[in-house]
C-alpha positions in Angstrom: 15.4 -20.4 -49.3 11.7 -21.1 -49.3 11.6 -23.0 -45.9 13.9 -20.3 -44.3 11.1 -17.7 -45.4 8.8 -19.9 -43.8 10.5 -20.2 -40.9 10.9 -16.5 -40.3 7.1 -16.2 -40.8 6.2 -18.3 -38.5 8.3 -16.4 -36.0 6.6 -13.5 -37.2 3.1 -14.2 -36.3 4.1 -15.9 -33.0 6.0 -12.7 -32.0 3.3 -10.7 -33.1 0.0 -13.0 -31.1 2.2 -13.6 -28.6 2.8 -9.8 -27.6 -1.1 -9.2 -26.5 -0.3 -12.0 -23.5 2.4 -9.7 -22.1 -0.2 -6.9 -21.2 -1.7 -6.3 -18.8 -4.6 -3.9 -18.0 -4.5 0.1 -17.8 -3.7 2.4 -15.0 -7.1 4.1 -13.5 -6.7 8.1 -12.2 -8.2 10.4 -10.6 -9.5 13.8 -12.9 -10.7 16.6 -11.3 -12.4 18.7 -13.3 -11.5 22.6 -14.2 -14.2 24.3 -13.5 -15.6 22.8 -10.1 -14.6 20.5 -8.1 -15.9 17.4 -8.9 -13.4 14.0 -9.2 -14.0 10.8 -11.1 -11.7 7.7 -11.4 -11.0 6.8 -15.2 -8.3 5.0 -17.0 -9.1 7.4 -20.0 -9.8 11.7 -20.1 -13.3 12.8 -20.0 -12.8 15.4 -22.2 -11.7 19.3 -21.8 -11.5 20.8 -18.6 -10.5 17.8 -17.1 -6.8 17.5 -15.5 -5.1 13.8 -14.8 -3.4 13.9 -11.2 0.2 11.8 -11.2 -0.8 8.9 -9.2 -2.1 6.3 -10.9 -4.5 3.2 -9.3 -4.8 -0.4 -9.8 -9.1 0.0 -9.1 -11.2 1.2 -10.7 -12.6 3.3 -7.2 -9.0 4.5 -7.0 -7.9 3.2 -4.0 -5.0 0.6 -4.4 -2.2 2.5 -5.8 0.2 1.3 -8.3 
């Protein structure tokens, strides 16, 4: 019984470090902003008044699309 236990443990944490590796990193978009027109590429929102657009980028200069 004890070794089973073990045994599933082990799978445990090597399911659970392994899962990081199969990640890879964000998506970067353009926002354009609400109340002028100004656009910045982010992977993250800038705050209010900012809106995503759909297409999401591989760059961060938004340029090779996904």
């Amino acid at each position: 019984m004890r070794t089973m236990l073990q045994k599933l443990l082990l799978l445990l944490l090597v399911g659970t470090l392994a899962a990081p590796a199969l990640g890879g990193p964000a998506p970067w978009y353009w926002w354009v902003s609400r109340s002028s027109e100004a656009r910045i590429c982010w992977q993250t929102s800038p705050g209010e008044g900012w809106f995503r657009e759909a297409q999401a980028f591989r760059d961060a200069h938004c340029r090779s699309r996904l």
